[in-house]
KOLNUMAR-411979 format. One record per residue (C-alpha): x, y, z; residue in three letters. Coordinates in Angstrom, 3 decimals. Example, Ala and Ser with C-alpha at 12.3 -4.5 7.8 and 13.67 -1.06 7.14 Angstrom:
2
[site [12.300; -4.500; 7.800]; Ala]
[site [13.670; -1.060; 7.140]; Ser]
# end
This chain:
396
[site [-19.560; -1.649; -23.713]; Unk]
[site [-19.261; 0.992; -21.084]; Unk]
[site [-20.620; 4.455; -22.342]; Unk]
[site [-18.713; 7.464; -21.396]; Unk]
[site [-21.149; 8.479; -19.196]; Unk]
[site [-21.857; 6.005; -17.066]; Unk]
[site [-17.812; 5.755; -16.368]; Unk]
[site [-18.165; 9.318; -16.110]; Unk]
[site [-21.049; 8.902; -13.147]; Unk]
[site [-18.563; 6.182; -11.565]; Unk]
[site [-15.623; 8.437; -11.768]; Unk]
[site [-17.848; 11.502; -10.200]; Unk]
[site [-18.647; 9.478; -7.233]; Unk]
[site [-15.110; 8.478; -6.645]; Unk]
[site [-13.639; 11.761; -6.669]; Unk]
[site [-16.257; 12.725; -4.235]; Unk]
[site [-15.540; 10.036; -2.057]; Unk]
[site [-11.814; 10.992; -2.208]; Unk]
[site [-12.414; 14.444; -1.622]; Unk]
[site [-14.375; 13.303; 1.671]; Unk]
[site [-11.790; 11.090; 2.879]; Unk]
[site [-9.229; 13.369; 2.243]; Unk]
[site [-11.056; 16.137; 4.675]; Unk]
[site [-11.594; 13.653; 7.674]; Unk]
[site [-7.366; 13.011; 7.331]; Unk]
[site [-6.947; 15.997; 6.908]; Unk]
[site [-8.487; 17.486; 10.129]; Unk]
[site [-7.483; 14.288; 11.912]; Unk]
[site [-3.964; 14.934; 11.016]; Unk]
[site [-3.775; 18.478; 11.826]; Unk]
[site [-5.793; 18.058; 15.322]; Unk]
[site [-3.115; 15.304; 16.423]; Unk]
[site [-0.104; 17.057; 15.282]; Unk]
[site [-0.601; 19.315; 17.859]; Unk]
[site [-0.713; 16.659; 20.557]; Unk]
[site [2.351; 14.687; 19.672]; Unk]
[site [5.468; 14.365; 21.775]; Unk]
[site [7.983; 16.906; 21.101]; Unk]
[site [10.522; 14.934; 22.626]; Unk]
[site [9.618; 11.716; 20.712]; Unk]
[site [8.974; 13.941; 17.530]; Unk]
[site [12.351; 15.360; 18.133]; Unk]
[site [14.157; 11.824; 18.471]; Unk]
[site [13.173; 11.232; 14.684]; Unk]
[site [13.926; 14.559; 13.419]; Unk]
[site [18.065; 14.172; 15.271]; Unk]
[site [18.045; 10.951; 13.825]; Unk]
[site [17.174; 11.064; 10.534]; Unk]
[site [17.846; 15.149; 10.026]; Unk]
[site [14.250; 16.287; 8.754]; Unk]
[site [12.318; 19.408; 10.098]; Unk]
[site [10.625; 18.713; 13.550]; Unk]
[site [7.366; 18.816; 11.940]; Unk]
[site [7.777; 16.348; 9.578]; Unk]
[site [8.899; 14.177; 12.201]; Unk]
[site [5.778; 14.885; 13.646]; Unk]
[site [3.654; 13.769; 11.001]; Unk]
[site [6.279; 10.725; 10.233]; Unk]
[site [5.502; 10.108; 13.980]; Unk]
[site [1.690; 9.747; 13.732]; Unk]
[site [2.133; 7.767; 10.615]; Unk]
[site [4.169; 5.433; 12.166]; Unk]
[site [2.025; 4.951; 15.014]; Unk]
[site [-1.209; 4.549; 13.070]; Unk]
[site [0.665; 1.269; 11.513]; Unk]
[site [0.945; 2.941; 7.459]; Unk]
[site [3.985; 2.913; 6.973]; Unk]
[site [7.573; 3.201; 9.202]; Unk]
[site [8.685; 6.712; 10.634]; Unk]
[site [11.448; 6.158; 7.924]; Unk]
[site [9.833; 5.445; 5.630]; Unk]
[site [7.323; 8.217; 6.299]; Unk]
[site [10.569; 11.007; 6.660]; Unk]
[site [11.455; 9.390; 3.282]; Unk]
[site [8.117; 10.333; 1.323]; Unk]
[site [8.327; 13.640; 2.646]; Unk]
[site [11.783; 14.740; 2.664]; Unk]
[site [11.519; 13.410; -0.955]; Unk]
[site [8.274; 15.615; -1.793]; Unk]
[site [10.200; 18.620; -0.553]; Unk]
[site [13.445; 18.377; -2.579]; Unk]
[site [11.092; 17.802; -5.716]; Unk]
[site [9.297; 21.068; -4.703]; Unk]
[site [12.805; 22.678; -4.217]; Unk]
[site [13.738; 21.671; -7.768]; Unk]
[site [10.972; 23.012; -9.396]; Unk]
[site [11.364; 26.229; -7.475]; Unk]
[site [8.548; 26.312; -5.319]; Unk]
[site [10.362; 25.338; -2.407]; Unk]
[site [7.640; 25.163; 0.823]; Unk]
[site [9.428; 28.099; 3.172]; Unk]
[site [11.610; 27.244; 5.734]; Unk]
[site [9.069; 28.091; 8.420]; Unk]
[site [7.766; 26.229; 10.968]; Unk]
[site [4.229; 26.860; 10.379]; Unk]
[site [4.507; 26.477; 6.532]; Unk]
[site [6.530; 23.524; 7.238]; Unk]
[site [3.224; 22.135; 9.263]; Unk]
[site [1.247; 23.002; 7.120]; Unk]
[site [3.072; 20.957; 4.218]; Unk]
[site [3.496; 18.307; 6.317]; Unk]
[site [-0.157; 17.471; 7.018]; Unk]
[site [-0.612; 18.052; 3.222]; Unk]
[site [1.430; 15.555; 1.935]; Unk]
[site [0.815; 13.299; 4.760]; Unk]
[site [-2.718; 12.768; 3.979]; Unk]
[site [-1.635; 11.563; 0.828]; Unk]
[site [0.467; 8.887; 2.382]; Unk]
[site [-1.811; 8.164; 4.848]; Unk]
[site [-4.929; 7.415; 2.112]; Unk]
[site [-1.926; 5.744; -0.741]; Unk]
[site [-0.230; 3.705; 1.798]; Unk]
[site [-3.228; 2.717; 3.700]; Unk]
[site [-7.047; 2.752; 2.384]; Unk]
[site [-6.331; 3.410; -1.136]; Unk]
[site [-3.889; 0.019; -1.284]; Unk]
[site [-6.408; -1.759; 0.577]; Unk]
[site [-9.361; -1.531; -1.467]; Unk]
[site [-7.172; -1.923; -4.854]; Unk]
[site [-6.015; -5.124; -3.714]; Unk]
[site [-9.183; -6.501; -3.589]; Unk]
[site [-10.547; -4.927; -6.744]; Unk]
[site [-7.106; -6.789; -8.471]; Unk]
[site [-8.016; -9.789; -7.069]; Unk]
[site [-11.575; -9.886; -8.695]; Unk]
[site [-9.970; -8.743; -11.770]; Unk]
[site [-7.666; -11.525; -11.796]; Unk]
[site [-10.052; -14.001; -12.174]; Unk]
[site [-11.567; -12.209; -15.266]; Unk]
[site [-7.970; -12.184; -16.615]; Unk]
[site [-8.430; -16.302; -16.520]; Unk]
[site [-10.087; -15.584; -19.657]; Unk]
[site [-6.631; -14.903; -21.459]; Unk]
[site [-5.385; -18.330; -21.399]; Unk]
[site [-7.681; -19.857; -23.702]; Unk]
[site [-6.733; -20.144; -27.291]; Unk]
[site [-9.890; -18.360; -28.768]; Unk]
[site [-10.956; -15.869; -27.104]; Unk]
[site [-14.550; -15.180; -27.101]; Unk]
[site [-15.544; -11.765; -28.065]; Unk]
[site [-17.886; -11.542; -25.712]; Unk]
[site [-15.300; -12.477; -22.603]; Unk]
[site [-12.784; -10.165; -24.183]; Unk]
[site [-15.028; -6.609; -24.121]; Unk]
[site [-16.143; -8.274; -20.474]; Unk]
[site [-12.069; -7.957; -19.698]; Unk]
[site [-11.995; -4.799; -21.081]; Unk]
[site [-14.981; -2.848; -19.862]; Unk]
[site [-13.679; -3.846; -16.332]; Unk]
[site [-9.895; -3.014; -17.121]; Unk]
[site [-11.219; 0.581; -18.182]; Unk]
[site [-13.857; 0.609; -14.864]; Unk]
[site [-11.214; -0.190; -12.936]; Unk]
[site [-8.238; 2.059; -14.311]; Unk]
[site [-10.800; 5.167; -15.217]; Unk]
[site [-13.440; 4.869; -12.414]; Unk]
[site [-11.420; 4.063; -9.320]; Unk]
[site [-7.210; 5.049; -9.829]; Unk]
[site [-8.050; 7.706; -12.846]; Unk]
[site [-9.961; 10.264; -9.995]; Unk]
[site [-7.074; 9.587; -7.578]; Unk]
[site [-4.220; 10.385; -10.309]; Unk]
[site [-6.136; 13.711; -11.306]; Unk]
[site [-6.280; 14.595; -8.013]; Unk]
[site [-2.590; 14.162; -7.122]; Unk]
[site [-1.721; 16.359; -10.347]; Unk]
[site [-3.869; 18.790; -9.417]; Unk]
[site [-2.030; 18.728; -5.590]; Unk]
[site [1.375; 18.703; -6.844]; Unk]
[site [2.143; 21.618; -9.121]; Unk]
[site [4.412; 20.781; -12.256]; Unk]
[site [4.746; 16.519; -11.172]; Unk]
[site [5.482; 14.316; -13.847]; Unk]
[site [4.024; 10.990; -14.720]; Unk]
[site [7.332; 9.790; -13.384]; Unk]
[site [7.116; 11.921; -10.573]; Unk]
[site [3.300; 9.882; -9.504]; Unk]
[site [4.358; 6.416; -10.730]; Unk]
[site [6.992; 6.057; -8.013]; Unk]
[site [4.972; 7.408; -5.379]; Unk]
[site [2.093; 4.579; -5.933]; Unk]
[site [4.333; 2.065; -7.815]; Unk]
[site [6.101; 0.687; -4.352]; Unk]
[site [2.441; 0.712; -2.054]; Unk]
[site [0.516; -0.789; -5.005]; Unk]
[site [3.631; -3.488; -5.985]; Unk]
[site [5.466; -4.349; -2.829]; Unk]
[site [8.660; -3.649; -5.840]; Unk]
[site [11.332; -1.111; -3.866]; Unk]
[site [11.364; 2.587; -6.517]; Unk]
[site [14.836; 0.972; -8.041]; Unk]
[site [13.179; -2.083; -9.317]; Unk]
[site [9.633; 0.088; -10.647]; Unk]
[site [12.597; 2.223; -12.826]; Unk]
[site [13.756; -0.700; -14.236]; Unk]
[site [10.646; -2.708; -14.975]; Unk]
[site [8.415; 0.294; -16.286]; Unk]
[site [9.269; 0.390; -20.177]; Unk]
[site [8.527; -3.371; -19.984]; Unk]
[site [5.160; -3.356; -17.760]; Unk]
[site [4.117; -0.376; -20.563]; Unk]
[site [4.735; -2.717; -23.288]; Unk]
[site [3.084; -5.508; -21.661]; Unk]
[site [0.142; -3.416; -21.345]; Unk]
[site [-0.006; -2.313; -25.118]; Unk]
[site [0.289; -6.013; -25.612]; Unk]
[site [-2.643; -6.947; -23.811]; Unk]
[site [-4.716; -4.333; -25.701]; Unk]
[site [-3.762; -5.476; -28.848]; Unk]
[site [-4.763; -8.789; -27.743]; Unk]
[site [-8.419; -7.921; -27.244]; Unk]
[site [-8.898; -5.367; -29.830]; Unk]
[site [-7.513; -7.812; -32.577]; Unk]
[site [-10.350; -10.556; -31.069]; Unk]
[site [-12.820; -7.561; -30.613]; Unk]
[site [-12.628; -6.175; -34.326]; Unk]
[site [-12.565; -9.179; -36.044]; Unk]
[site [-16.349; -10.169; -34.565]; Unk]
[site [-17.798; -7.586; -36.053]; Unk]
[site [-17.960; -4.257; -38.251]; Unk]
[site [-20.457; -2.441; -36.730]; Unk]
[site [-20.241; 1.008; -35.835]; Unk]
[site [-20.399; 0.070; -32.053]; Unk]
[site [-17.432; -2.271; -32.334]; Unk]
[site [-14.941; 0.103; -34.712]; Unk]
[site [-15.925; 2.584; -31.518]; Unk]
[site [-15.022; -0.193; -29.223]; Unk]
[site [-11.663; -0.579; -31.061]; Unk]
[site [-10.724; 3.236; -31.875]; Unk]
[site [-10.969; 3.695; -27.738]; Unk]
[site [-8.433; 0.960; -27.225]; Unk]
[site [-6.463; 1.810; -29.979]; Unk]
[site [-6.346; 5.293; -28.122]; Unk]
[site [-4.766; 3.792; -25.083]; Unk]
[site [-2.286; 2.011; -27.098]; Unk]
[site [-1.339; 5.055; -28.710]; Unk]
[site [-0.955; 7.166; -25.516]; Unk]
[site [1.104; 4.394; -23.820]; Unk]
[site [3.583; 4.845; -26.457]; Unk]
[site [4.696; 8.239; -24.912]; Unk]
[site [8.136; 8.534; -22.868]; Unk]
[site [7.248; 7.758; -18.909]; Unk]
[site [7.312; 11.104; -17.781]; Unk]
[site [4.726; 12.533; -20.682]; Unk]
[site [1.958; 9.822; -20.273]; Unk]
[site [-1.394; 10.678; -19.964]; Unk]
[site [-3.110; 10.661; -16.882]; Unk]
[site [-5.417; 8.399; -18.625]; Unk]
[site [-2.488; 6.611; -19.578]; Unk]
[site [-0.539; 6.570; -15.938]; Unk]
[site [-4.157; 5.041; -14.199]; Unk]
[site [-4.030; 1.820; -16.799]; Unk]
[site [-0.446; 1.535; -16.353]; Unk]
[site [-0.860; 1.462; -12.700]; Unk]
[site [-3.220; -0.787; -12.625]; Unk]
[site [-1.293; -3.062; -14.653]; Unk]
[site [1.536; -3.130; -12.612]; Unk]
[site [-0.004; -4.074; -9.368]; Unk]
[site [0.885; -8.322; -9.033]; Unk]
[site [-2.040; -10.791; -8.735]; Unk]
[site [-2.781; -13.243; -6.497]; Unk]
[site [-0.489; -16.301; -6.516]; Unk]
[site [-2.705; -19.099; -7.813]; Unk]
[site [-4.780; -16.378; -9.698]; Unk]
[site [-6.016; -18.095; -12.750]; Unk]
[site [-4.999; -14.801; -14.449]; Unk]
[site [-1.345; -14.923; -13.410]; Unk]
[site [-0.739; -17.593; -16.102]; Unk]
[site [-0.984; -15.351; -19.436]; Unk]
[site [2.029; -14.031; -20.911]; Unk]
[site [0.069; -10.507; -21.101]; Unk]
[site [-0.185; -10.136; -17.209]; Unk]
[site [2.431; -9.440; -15.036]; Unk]
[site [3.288; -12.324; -12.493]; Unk]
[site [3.570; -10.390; -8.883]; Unk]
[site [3.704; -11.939; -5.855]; Unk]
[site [1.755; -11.934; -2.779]; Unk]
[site [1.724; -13.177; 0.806]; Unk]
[site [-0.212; -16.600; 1.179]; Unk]
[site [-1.994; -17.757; 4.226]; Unk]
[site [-2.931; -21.366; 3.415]; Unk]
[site [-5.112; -21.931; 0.763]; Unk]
[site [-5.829; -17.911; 1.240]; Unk]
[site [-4.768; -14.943; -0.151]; Unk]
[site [-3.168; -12.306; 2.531]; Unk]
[site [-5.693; -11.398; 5.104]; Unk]
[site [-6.730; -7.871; 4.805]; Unk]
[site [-4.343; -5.441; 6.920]; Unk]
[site [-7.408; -3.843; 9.403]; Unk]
[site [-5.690; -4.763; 12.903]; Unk]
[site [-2.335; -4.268; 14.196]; Unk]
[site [-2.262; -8.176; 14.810]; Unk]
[site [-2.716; -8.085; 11.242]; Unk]
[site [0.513; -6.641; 10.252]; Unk]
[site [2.057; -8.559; 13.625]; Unk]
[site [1.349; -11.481; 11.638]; Unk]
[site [2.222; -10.618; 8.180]; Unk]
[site [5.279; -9.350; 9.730]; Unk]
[site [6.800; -12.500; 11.711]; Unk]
[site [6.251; -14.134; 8.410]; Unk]
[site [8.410; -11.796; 6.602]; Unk]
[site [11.132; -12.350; 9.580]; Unk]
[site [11.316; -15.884; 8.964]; Unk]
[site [13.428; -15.267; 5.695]; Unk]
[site [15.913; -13.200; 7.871]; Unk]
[site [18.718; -14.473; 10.397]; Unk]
[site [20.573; -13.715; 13.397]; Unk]
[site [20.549; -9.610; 14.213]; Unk]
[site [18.962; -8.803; 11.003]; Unk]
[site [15.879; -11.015; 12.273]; Unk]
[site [16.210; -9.914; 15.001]; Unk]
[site [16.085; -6.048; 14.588]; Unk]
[site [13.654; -6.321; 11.531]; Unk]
[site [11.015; -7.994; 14.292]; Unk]
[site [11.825; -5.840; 17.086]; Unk]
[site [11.339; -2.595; 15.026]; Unk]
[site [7.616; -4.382; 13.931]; Unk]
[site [6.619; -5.342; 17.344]; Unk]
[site [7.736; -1.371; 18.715]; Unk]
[site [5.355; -0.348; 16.187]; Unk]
[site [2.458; -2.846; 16.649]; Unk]
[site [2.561; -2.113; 20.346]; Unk]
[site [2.634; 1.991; 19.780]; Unk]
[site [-0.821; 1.541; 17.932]; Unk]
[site [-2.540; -0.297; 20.557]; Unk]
[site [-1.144; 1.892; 23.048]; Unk]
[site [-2.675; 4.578; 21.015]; Unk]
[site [-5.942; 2.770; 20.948]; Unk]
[site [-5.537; 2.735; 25.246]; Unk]
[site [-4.428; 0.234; 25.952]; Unk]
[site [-1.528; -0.587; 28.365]; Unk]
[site [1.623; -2.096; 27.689]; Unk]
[site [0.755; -5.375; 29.748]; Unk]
[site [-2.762; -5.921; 28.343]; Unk]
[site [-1.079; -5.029; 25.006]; Unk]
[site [1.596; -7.894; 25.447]; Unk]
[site [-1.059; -10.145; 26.757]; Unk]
[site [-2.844; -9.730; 23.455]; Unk]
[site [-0.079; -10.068; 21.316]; Unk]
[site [0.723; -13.164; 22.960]; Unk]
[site [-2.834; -14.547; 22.410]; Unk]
[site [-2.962; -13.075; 18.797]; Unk]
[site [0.297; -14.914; 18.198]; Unk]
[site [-0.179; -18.613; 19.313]; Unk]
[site [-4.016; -17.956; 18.022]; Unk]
[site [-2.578; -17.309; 14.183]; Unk]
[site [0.144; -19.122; 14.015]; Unk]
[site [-1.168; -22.756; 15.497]; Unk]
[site [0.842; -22.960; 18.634]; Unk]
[site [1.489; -25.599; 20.737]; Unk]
[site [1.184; -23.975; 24.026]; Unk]
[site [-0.520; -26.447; 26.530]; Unk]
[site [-0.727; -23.706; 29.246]; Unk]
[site [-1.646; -20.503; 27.572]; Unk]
[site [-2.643; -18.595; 31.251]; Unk]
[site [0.541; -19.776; 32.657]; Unk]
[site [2.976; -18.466; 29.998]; Unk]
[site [1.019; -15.054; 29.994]; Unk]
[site [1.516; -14.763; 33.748]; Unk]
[site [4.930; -15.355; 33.138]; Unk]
[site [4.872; -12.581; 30.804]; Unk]
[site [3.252; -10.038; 33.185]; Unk]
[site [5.564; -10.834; 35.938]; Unk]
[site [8.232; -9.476; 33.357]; Unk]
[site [7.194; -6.429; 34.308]; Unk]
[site [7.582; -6.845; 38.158]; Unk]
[site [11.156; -5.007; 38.617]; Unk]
[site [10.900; -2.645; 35.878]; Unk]
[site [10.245; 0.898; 36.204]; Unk]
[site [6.905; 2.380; 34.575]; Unk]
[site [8.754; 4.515; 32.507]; Unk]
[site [10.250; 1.524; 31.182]; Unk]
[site [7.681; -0.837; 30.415]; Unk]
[site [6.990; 0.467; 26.512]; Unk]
[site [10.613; -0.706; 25.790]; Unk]
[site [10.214; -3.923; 27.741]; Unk]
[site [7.048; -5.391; 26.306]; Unk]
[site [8.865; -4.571; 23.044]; Unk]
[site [11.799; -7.345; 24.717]; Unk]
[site [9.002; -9.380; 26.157]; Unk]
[site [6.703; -10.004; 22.803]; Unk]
[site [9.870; -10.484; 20.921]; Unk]
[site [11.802; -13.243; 23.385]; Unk]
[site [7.546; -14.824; 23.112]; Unk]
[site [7.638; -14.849; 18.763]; Unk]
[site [11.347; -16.066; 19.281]; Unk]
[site [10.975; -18.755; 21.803]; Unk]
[site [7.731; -20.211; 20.051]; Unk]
[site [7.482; -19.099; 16.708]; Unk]
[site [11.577; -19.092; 15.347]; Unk]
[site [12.571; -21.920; 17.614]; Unk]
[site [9.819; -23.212; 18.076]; Unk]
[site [7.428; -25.669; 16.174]; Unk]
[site [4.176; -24.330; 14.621]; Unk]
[site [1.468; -26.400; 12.431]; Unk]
[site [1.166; -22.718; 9.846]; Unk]
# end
């Protein structure tokens, strides 16, 4: 059984590895705000009517490859109106605007980007712990090793980051926090996380039934009616409306939400949510570290689209791929070249000639202006994925 203060010592060194992360993107953020295109920052603020300087920050977002500029003016706009409603409105400033704006977007940069990464992978070892569930009876001993790592998990690693976004965002509901993280950590769009989270609450209480009923009935000690009053606790404080759960409550709900691996052993119990996740073989989803990363994951997603809709959905993906690695310096033609590489390297092509079709590429640039060539290798990389990944045969 974990002892409250050894969670405790866990939980310490998580908020204090939040607090550091959230200082480096901090200063990172405000130090490249101040370098970012007005023109291109104003391009996003006429077209999707936000303040310039959240089209800043939805600009920088963008480009690091976390989420879309939309997307990004989306989050923020939407943390502004709730401020507004609650009245404690940010000023209608510019520097208190800014100032906002870097605020709230190191919260989407860590959600959206390290934070998702690194629960992912902590869901995936749960998952196979979760295996447990299927069998008919349930060893004690396998049931408090399911729950000691549920509560790790929930009250060691998201509990520090839910405290922390309370304590950021004066008068926020439970509501308010679970559809900020619900669509990062689920993939599920914020209409489908309203409608499924009475039913992923209840799910939970199930599952904690489940092991305190197997839990109680090894044993009377004192250790194990301790055991069972904690999770009877939980149960309890999941039975609150959405918006009045506990934080405690809001971290084990979260956790629960977030799908598990397909082919998860885990996946198969009627007490954990069934999610679904990208596959790569016999692999789960590689992680999401490169741009060619989310190049990948992202022609894979087009393949379920057709005609324009493909078509736009890609193009948008391969503007933004090719923004990072021209933030990273590199030029547009090395940046095609390496797309092109990345792309007949992942996906198995059949290219006899690789040098030849990337010469072909580079001459694409030959009677186009240099102001030009961002928007053409955007053309160029897409008519490549089109020619030999849509139309084309592959062996992935």
């Amino acid at each position: 059984m974990l002892l409250d203060p050894d969670l405790e010592k866990m939980a310490v060194q998580s908020r204090q590895k939040l607090v550091q992360e959230f200082a480096d993107k901090h200063a990172n953020l405000r130090e490249r705000v101040r370098r970012v295109s007005v023109d291109a920052a104003r391009e996003i603020s006429d077209e999707m009517n936000c303040p310039l300087q959240v089209a800043m920050v939805a600009y920088l977002l963008d480009m690091d490859g976390i989420t879309t500029r939309r997307k990004a003016v989306q989050l923020l706009t939407a943390e502004l109106h709730r401020r507004e409603s609650i009245g404690e409105g940010v000023p209608n400033l510019p520097g208190n605007v800014q100032e906002f704006a870097v605020d709230e977007g190191r919260w989407i940069n860590y959600i959206y980007g390290s934070f998702t990464r690194e629960f992912e992978l902590k869901v995936r070892e749960l998952a196979n712990l979760e295996s447990v569930l299927d069998e008919n009876d349930l060893p004690v001993e396998k049931a408090i090793s399911l729950m000691n790592a549920r509560i790790k998990m929930a009250e060691a690693f998201v509990l520090p980051v839910v405290q922390a976004w309370f304590k950021d965002h004066n008068k926020g509901t439970s509501d308010d926090l679970l559809l900020f993280l619900g669509p990062p950590v689920t993939g599920w769009r914020e209409k489908t996380i309203r409608g499924k989270l009475r039913r992923m609450k209840k799910r939970n209480q199930a599952l904690f039934r489940k092991l305190c009923y197997v839990i109680s009935a090894a044993s009377d000690s004192m250790t194990m009616d301790l055991y069972t009053g904690r999770v009877d606790t939980l149960v309890e404080e999941l039975d609150a409306e959405i918006k009045d759960l506990s934080e405690r409550a809001v971290a084990h709900l979260i956790l629960h939400m977030a799908p598990r691996p397909i082919g998860a052993r885990g996946d198969r119990s009627r007490f954990v949510e069934v999610g679904t996740a990208s596959t790569r073989g016999n692999k789960a989803e590689p992680d999401m570290t490169s741009p060619f990363d989310f190049l990948e994951r992202d022609i894979r997603l087009a393949r379920r689209r057709d005609g324009e809709d493909r078509d736009n959905y890609i193009k948008e993906r391969i503007s933004r791929v090719l923004r990072v690695l021209k933030y990273q310096g590199n030029d547009p033609i090395s940046s095609v070249e390496q797309c092109a590489s990345e792309v007949m390297e992942r996906f198995k092509l059949d290219i006899i000639n690789l040098d030849e079709e990337i010469d072909n590429l580079k001459q694409g640039f030959a009677d186009v202006s240099p102001d030009e060539y961002d928007a053409h290798a955007t053309i160029l990389v897409h008519q490549f994925v089109d020619s030999h990944v849509f139309t084309g045969r592959t062996q992935s």
